[in-house]
C-alpha positions in Angstrom: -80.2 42.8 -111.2 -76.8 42.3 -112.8 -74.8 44.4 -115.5 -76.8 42.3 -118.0 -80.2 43.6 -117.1 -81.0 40.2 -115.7 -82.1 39.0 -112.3 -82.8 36.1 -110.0 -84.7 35.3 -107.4 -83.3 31.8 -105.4 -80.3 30.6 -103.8 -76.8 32.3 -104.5 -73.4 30.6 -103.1 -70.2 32.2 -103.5 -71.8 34.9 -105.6 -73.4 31.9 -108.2 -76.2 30.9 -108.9 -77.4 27.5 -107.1 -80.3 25.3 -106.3 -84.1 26.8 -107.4 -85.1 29.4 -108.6 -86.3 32.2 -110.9 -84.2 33.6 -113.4 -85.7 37.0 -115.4 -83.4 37.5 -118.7 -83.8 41.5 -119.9 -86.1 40.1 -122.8 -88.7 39.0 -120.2 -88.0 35.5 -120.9 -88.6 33.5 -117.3 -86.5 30.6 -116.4 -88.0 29.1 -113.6 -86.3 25.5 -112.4 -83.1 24.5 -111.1 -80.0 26.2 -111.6 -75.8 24.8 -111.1 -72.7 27.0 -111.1 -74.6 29.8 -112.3 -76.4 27.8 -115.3 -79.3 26.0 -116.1 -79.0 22.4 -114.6 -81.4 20.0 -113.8 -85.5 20.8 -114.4 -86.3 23.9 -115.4 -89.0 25.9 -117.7 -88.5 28.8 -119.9 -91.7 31.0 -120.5 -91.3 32.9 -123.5 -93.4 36.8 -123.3 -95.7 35.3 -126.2 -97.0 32.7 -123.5 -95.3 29.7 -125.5 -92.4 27.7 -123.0 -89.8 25.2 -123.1 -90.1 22.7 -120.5 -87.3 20.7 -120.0 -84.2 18.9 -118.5 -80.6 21.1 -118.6 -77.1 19.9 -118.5 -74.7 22.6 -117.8 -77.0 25.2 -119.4 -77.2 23.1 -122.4 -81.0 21.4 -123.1 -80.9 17.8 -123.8 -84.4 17.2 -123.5 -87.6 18.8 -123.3 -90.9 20.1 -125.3 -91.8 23.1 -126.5 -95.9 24.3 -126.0 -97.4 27.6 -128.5 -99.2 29.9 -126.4 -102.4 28.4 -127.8 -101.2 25.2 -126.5 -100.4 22.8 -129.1 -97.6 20.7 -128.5 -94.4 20.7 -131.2 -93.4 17.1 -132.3 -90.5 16.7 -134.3 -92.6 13.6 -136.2 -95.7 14.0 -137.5 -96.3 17.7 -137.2 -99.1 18.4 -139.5 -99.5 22.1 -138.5 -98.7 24.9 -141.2 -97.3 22.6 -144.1 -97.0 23.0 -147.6 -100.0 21.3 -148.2 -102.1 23.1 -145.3 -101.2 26.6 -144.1 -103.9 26.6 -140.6 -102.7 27.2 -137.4 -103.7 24.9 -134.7 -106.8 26.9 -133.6 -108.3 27.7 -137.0 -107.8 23.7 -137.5 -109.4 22.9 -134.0 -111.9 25.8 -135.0 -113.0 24.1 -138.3 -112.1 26.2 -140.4 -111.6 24.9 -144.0 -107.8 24.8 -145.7 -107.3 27.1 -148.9 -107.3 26.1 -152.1 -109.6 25.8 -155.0 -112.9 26.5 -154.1 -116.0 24.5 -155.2 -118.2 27.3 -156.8 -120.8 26.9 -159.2 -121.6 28.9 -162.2 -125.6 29.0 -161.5 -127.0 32.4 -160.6 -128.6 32.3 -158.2 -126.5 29.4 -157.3 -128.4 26.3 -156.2 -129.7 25.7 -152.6 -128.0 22.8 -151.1 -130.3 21.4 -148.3 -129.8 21.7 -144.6 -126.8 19.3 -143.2 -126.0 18.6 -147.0 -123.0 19.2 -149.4 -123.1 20.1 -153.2 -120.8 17.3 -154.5 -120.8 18.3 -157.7 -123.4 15.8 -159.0 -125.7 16.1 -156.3 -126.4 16.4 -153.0 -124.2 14.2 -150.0 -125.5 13.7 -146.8 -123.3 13.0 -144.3 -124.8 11.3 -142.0 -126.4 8.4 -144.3 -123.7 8.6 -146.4 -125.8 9.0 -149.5 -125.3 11.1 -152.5 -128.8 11.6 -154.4 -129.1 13.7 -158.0 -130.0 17.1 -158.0 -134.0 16.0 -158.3 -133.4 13.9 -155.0 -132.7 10.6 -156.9 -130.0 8.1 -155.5 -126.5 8.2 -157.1 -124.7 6.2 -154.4 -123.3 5.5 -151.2 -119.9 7.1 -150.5 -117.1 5.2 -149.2 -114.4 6.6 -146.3 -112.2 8.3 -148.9 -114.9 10.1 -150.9 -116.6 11.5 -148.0 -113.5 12.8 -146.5 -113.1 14.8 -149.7 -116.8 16.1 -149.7 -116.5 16.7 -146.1 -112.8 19.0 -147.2 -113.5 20.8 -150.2 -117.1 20.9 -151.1 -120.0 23.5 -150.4 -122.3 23.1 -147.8 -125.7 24.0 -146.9 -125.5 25.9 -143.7 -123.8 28.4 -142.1 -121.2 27.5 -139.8 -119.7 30.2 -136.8 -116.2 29.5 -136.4 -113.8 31.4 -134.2 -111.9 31.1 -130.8 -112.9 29.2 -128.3 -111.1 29.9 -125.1 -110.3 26.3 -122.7 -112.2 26.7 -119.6 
């Protein structure tokens, strides 16, 4: 341990640090790759406490490529990064969980309101099944078939008629 409250485990040559190894910085932040002159140099990884790391490719302790993983394992890209925007405020998980982004929700003003049948969404005129694609009146009379864009929006905003369990699924 140095005066920093650092320490590495590897290779040391006229008191720096050289070759591989493991480098423990006081915040429990792990460097583990290839060190130069007492720097980062070459491949190396830094494994942040919160289980997210930096893997990547070091010049004279300076990064000048690399990617960054969350701990849940989704991979940041500079282009498009479609997690947590304006429009959409779910993390990776809830997204890969399914569940739904907030906004306005689709309620109805019937008390009791009405029962949507199994596999089906209220669309607001109707019932839409998914998987014919078919949007039938409220007394089970066809209205229409729905094209890519209108189901996407059923499918995104709309009530449905079962329950759905959502939550974390660990990776085997």
């Amino acid at each position: 341990m140095d005066h920093t409250g650092s320490y590495y485990i590897g290779q040391r040559v006229h008191g720096r640090l050289e070759g591989k190894g493991t480098y423990i910085l006081p915040t429990e932040t792990k460097y583990i790759g290839e060190m130069k002159d007492g720097m980062f140099h070459g491949k190396g990884t830094l494994n942040f406490p919160s289980g997210s790391k930096y893997e990547g490719t070091w010049d004279c302790g300076k990064a000048i490529e690399g990617k960054y993983t969350f701990a849940d394992g989704l991979e940041y890209k500079d282009d498009k990064w479609h997690y947590c925007d304006g429009y959409d405020r779910r993390f990776y998980t809830e997204i890969c969980n399914g569940l739904k982004p907030a906004g306005i929700s689709q309620l109805t003003n019937l008390d009791p309101p009405r029962t949507i049948p199994d596999g089906c969404y209220d669309c607001g005129n109707g019932f839409y099944n998914p998987e014919t694609r078919v949007v039938i009146d409220y007394k089970h009379r066809f209205l229409r078939n729905a094209d890519d864009d209108e189901h996407e929006q059923i499918i995104r905003t709309c009530r449905k008629g079962w329950d759905q369990i959502v939550g974390y699924v660990p990776n085997p």
